[in-house]
C-alpha positions in Angstrom: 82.4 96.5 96.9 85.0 98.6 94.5 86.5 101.6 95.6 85.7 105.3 94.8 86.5 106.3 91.3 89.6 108.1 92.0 90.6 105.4 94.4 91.9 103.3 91.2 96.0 103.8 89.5 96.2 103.0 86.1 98.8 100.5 84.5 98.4 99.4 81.2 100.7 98.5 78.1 99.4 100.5 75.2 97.0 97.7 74.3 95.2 97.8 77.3 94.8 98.5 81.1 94.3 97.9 84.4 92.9 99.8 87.3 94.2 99.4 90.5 92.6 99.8 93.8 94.1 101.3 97.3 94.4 97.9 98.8 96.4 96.6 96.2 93.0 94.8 94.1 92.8 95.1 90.5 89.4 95.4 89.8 89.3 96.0 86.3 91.3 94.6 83.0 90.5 93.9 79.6 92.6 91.1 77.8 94.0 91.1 75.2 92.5 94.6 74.3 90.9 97.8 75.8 87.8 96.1 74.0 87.6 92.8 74.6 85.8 90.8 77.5 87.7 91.6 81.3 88.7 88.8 83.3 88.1 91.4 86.5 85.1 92.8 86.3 84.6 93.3 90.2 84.7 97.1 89.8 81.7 96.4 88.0 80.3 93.9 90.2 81.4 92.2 93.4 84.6 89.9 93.7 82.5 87.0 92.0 83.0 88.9 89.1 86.7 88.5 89.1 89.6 90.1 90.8 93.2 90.3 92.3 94.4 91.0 95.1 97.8 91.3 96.8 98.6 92.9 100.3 99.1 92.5 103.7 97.8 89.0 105.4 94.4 90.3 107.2 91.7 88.9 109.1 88.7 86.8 107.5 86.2 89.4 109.3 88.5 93.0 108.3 88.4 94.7 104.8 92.0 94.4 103.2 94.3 97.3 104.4 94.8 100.2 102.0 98.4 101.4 101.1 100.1 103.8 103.3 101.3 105.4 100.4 101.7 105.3 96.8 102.9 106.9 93.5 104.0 106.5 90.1 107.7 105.4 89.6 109.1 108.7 88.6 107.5 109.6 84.9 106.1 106.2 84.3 103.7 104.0 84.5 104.7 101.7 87.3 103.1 101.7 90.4 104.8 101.6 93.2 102.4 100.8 96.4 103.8 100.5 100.4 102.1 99.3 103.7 103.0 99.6 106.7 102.5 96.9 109.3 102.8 95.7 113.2 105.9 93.1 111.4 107.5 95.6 109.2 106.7 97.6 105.8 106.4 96.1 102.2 105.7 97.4 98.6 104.2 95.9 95.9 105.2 97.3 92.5 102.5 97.0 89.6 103.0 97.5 85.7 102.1 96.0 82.6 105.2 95.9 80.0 105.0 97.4 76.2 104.1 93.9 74.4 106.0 92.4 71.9 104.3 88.9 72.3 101.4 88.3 75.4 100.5 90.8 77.2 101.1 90.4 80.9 100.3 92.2 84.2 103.8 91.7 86.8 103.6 92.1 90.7 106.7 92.6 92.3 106.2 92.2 96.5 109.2 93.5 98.1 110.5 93.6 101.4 111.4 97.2 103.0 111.9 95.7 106.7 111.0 93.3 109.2 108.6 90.2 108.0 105.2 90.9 106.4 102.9 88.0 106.1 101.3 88.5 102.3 98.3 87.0 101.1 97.6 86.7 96.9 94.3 86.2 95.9 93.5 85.6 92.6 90.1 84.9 90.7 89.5 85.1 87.3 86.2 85.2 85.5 86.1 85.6 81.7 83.3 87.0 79.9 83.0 90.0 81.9 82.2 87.5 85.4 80.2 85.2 83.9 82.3 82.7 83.3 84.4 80.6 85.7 87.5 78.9 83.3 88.9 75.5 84.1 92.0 76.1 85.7 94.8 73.6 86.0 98.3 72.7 86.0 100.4 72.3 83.0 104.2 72.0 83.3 104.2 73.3 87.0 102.2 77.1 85.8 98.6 77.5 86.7 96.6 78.0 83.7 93.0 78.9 83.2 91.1 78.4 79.9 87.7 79.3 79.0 86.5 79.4 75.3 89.0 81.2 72.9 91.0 82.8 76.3 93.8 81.5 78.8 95.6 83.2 81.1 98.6 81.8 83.1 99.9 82.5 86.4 103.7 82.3 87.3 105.2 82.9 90.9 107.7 80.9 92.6 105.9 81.5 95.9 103.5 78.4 96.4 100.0 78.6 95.5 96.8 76.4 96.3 93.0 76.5 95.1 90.1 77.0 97.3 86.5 78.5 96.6 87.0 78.6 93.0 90.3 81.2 93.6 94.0 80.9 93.3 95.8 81.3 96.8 99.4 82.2 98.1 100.3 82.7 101.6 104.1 84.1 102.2 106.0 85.7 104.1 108.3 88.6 102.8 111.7 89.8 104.8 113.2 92.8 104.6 115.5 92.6 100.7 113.3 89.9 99.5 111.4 90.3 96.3 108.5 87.5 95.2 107.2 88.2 91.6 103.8 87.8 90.2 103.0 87.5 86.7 99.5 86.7 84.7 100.0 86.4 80.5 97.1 86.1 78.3 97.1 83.6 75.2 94.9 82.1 73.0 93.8 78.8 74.4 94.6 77.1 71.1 98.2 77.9 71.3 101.6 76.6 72.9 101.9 78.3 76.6 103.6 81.7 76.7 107.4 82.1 77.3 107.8 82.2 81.3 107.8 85.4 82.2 111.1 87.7 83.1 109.6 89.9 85.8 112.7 91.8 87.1 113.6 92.3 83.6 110.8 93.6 82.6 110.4 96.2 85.0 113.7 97.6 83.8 112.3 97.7 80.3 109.8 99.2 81.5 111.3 101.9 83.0 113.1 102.7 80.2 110.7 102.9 77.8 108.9 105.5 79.9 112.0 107.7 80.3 112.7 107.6 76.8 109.4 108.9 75.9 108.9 111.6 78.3 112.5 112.7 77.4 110.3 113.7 73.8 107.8 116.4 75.6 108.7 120.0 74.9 107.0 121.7 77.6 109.3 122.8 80.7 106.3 125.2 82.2 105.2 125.6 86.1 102.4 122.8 85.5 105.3 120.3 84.2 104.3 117.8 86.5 100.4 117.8 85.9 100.5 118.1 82.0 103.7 114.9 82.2 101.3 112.9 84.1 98.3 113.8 81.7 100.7 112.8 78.6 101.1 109.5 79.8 97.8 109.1 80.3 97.2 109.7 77.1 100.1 107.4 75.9 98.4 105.0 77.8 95.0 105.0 76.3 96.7 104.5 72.7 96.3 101.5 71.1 100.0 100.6 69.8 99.5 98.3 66.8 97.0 100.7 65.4 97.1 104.4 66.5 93.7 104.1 67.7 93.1 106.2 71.0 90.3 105.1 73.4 88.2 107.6 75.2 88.9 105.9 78.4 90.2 102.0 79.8 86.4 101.1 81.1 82.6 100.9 81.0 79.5 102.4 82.6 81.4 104.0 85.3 78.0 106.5 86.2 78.2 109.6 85.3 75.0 109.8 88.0 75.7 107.3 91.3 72.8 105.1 90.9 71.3 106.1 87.4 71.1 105.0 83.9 73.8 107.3 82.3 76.5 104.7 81.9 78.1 104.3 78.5 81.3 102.1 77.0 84.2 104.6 76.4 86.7 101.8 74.9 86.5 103.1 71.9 87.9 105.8 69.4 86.1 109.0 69.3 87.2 110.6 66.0 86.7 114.0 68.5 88.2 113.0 71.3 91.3 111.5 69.6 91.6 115.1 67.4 91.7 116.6 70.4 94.4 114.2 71.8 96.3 114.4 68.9 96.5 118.8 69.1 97.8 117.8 72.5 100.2 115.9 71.5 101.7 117.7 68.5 101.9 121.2 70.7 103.9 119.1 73.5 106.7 117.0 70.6 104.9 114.4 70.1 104.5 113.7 66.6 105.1 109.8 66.0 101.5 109.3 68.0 100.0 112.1 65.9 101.1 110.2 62.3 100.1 107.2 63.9 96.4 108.2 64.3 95.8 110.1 60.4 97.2 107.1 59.7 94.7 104.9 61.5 91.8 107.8 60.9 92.9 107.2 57.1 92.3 103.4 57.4 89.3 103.9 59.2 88.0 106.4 57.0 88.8 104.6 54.0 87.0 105.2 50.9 83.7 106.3 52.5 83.9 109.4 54.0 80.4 109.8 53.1 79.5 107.5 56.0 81.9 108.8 58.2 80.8 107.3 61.7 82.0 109.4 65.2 83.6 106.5 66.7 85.3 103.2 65.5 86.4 100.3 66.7 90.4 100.7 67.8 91.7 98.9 64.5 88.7 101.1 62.6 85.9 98.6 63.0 82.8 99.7 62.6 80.1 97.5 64.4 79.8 98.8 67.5 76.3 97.8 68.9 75.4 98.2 71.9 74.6 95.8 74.6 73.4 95.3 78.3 75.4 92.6 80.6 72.6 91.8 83.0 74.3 89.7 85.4 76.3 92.8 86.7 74.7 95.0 89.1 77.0 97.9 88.2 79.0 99.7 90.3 77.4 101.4 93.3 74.1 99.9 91.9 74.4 102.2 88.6 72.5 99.8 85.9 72.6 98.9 83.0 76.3 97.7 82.6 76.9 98.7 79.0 79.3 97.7 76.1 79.5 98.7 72.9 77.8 102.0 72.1 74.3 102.9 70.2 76.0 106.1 69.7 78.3 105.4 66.7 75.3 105.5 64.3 74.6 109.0 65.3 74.8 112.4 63.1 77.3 115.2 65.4 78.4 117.6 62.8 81.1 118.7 64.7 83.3 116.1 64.1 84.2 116.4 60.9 85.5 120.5 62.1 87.6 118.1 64.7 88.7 115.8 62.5 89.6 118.3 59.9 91.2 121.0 62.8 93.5 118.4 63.7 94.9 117.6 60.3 95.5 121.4 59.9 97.1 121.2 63.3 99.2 118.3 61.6 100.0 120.6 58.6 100.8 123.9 60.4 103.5 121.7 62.9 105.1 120.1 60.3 103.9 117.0 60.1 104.8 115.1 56.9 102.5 116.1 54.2 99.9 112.7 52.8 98.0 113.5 49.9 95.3 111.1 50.7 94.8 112.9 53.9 94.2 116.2 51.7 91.9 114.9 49.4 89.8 113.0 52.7 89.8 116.5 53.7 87.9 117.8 50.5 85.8 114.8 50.5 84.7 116.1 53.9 84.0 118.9 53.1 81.9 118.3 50.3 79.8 116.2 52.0 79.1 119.1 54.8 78.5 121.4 52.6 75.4 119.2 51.7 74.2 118.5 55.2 75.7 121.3 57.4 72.2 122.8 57.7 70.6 119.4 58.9 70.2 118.9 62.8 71.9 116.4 65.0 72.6 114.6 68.1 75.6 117.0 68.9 79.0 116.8 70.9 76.9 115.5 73.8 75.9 112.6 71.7 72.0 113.3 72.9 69.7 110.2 72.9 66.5 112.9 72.7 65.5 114.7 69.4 68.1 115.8 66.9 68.7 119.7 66.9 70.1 122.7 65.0 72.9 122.4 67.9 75.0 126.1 67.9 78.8 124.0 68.5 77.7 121.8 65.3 77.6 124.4 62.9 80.6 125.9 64.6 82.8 123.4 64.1 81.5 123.1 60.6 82.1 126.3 60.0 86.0 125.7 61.5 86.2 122.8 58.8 85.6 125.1 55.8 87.9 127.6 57.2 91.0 125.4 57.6 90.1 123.6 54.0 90.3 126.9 52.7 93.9 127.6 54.4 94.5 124.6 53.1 93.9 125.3 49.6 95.1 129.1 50.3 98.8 127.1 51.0 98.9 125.4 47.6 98.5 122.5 49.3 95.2 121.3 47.9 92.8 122.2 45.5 89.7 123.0 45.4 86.4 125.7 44.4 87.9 128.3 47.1 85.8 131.0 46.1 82.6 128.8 46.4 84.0 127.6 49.7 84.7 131.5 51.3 81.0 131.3 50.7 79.7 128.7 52.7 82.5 129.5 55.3 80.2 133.3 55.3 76.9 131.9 55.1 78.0 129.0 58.0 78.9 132.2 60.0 76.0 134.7 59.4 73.4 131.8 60.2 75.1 131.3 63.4 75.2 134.8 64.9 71.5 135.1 63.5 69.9 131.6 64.7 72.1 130.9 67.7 72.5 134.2 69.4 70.1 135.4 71.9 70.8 139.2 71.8 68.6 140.1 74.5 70.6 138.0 77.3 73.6 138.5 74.8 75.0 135.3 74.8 75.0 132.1 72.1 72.5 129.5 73.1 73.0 125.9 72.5 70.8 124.8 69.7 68.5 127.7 67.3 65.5 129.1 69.4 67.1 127.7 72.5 67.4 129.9 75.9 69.0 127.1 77.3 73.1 127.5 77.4 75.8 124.9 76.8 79.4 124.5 77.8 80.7 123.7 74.6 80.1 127.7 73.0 83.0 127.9 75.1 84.9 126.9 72.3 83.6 129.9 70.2 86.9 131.9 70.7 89.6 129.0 71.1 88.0 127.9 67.5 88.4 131.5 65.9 84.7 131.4 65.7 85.4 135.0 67.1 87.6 137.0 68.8 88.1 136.4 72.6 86.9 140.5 72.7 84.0 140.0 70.9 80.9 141.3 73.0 79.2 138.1 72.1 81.8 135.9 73.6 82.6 137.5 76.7 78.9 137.6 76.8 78.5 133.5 77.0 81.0 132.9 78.7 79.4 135.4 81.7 76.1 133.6 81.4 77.6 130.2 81.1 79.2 131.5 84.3 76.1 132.6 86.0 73.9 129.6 85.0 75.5 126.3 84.3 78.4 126.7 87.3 77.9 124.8 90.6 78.6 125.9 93.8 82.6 125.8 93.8 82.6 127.0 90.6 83.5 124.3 88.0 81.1 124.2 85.1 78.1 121.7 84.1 77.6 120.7 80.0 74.0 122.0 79.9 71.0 121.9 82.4 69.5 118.9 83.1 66.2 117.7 84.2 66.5 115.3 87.0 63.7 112.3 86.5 62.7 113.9 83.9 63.9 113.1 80.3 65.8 116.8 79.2 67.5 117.8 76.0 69.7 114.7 75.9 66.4 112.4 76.5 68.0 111.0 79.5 66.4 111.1 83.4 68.9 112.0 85.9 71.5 115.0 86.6 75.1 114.7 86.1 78.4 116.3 87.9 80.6 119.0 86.6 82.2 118.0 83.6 86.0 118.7 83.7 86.6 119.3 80.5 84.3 122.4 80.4 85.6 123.7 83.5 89.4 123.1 81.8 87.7 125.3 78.6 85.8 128.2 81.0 89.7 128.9 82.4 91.0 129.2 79.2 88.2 131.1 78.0 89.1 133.4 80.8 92.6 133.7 80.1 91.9 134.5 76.4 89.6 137.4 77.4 92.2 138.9 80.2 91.2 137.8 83.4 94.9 135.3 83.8 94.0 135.4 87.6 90.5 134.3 87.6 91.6 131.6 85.0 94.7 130.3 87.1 92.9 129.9 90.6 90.0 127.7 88.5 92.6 125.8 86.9 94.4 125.1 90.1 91.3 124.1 91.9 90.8 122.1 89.0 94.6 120.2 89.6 93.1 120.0 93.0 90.4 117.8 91.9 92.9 114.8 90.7 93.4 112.2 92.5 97.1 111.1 94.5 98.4 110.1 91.3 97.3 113.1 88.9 94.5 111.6 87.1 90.5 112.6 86.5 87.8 111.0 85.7 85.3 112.3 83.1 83.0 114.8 85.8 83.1 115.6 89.7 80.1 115.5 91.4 80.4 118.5 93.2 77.4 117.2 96.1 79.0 114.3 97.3 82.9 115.8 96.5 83.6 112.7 94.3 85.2 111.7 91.1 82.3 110.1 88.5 82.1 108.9 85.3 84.5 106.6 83.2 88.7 107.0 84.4 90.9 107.9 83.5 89.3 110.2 80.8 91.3 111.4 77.7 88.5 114.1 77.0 89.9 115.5 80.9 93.6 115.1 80.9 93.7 117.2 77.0 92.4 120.5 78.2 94.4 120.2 81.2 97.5 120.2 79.1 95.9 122.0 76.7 94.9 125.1 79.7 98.8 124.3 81.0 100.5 125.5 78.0 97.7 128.7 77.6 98.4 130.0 81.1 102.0 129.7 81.2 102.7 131.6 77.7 100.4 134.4 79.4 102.8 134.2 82.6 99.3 133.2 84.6 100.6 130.9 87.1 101.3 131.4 90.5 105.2 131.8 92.2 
């Protein structure tokens, strides 16, 4: 059985990522991409489904030991993990190198005193479990091939095959170091170079240091919004730009239900979002590496702009259930691809368009085809901005007039028209300061209960929704707006749980709701991250810090969240690491400390 959510560590080498369990199991990786088939699928499944494990001997009839301790080398990516034993103490120290040939996955065991009897256990299964590869020697490495894949193993400890897994019983002393190393290749091609483990490691490590060396926030929360930014590093997608919304699939946002979905993908909305993070923290190579990908992506048909791609801009993304995995905890179907890139959400083109202007205002250097995709945009929504849709919450129940929808598409006329204001563009401004007024007067007529006083989350709705949060961080209005304080009170009194972190929108339990799904849901992070800010923006910095630090709380040893927290059973759930999670954290970071909200 896998772990709890925020039992896993990440590793991963900008192509794609593994997940790493307490007792020293990856459960999880994708090879040679975020999106392609994983050779572990056991966090999905059971071990039959794949996995790796390396630890501490133990008995046949004992679960593996979990790690004493572990952490994050520094600001990196390396995992550094350390158990203690009756015969002395050992680490094992996990990382996947930036690529420039196969990717590869290094273990380094090393001895920190006495002699620890170790135990490698290693079984592959390609296609997501469901297939078991031949595997072999060739030239003294241990190779298994299945289809188009192979993967070879290299260790100099000795190795040995029973029960369809790879074996390797040692014996580590104190200064002794026994490396670890699986590379992926096409199976029609030459073996991989042997691998370099210790080398690597150093590489590594630099490569981390260098970039972190780039972030230009020195704040109180240094620590949380450095550990977020590699995170976000991490879910990038090197040769492209492309940012994925998280490393895995149908992680449950409901233990035991049917809301599951594959996040291995680009979001156009959650990379904008990345992206603003990014720019405000130095990083601006990652931010003209995605309008370059959105660009590509884009292309000549904005018309048909789609809310997700593929992480080199494909566009086929359909969606499909893997039957032969009983999910993890029992949460079915096991999903990939995703249903929800033919959708309508509005609001992505006010993203998509808010994080160009972002691009602009920062400095970023100026491509004309990125202004003219901008007016291309925003011809089209001023066509269809009227028309309902499924909304930021990507509903699988009837399209509405969602309230955050024409927000947003109100915020994508507004920046156009800065745009053009600049002489940076051009185009019928005039026309434009129009539809920018009529955007907003429909709004605060259609989506504004004035008896409750508060914004509701689709026309004629008294339900609420999280994401009218955004109302005052968008300009929508100012923080001191009656309206907005108003929302953000109600959104207070009606969609918060018990310890105060805030849910999307109601839901219905086994009844289908607004998003035409059965089952509830945790709190989602990301709103909770927005309802501080909110509360900083409208003057209550003390309120907003404690949430936020409660919200820090939430992470797990090493600093990273899931998508929600399931504020019942005090647990982590959804897909992990998120990217839509770790941005308003940095994002919340930077608000509170240039308000001087943060504790001594």
């Amino acid at each position: 059985m896998a772990g709890r959510i925020e039992d896993y560590a990440l590793i991963g080498d900008m192509q794609t990522a593994a997940l790493v369990c307490r007792d020293g199991t990856v459960d999880w990786l994708c090879l040679p991409r975020f999106d392609s088939h994983a050779i572990f699928a056991g966090l999905l499944g059971t071990e039959e489904h794949g996995f790796w494990r390396l630890g501490p001997a133990y008995a046949a009839d004992s679960p593996p030991p979990t790690a004493a301790r572990r952490s994050y080398r520094g600001d990196s990516l390396i995992l550094e993990s350390e158990w203690d034993t009756p015969r002395g103490t050992v680490r094992v120290t996990d990382f996947m190198p930036p690529r420039d040939g196969a990717p590869q996955l290094i273990r380094i065991v090393e001895g920190l005193s006495g002699e620890v009897p170790m135990r490698s256990e290693l079984r592959m299964r390609f296609s997501y479990g469901r297939v078991v590869p031949w595997v072999h020697k060739y030239d003294n490495r241990t190779v298994a091939v299945a289809g188009p894949d192979s993967v070879w193993f290299d260790t100099e400890a000795d190795t040995y095959g029973k029960d369809l897994t790879t074996y390797s019983d040692f014996t580590v002393s104190a200064g002794e170091r026994v490396a670890f190393t699986i590379s992926w290749q096409p199976s029609h091609k030459e073996a991989p170079p042997l691998p370099e483990p210790e080398q690597a490691l150093r590489a590594t490590e630099e490569f981390w240091r260098e970039w972190v060396e780039q972030c230009t926030y020195h704040g109180p929360y240094r620590e949380a919004v450095i550990r977020s930014l590699i995170t976000l590093k991490a879910l990038t997608y090197a040769p492209t730009g492309g940012i994925v919304a998280a490393p895995t699939t149908s992680l449950p946002e409901d233990i035991g239900g049917v809301r599951n979905w594959d996040y291995r993908y680009t979001w156009l909305r959650d990379a904008a979002i990345t992206l603003s993070s990014l720019l405000r923290t130095g990083y601006r190579d990652e931010a003209r590496a995605w309008r370059e990908w959105l660009l590509r992506a884009v292309a000549g048909d904005p018309e048909n702009l789609q809310i997700m791609y593929g992480i080199a801009g494909e566009r086929e993304l359909g969606e499909a259930e893997l039957d032969w995995l009983p999910g993890y905890e029992n949460s079915r179907p096991v999903r990939v691809g995703n249903g929800a890139a033919d959708q309508l959400q509005l609001d992505v083109y006010g993203e998509v368009i808010e994080a160009l202007h972002l691009g602009h205002m920062t400095g970023l250097a100026r491509n004309d085809y990125a202004s003219v995709l901008q007016l291309k945009l925003i011809r089209y929504l001023e066509d269809h901005w009227q028309e309902p849709d499924e909304g930021i919450w990507e509903v699988r129940g009837p399209r509405r007039q969602f309230v955050h929808s024409k927000v947003m598409a109100w915020v994508a006329v507004d920046r156009t028209i800065k745009l053009i204001e600049s002489g940076d563009a051009e185009g019928p401004l005039e026309r434009w300061k129009e539809l920018r007024d009529d955007i907003h007067r429909e709004v605060c007529e259609k989506g504004y209960d004035p008896e409750r006083n508060t914004f509701t989350q689709y026309y004629g709705s008294k339900e609420l929704d999280a994401s009218l949060l955004l109302i005052p961080q968008m300009g929508f209005l100012p923080p001191d707006d009656k309206r907005v304080i108003g929302t953000i009170e109600a959104i207070q009194r009606e969609l918060s749980t018990s310890d105060g972190f805030i849910l999307r929108y109601p839901t219905d339990g086994e009844d289908a709701g607004v998003d035409g799904l059965p089952g509830d849901e945790g709190a989602f992070l990301a709103c909770s991250f927005w309802m501080a800010d909110d509360l900083a923006m409208i003057g209550r910095v003390d309120e907003a810090r404690k949430l936020f630090e409660k919200l820090l709380d939430l992470r797990n040893d090493l600093g990273l969240l899931a998508e929600e927290w399931d504020p019942v059973n005090q647990r982590q759930v959804g897909n992990f690491p998120q990217a839509f999670s770790h941005v308003p954290l940095i994002d919340t970071a930077l608000r509170l400390t240039a308000s001087g909200a943060y504790g001594g």
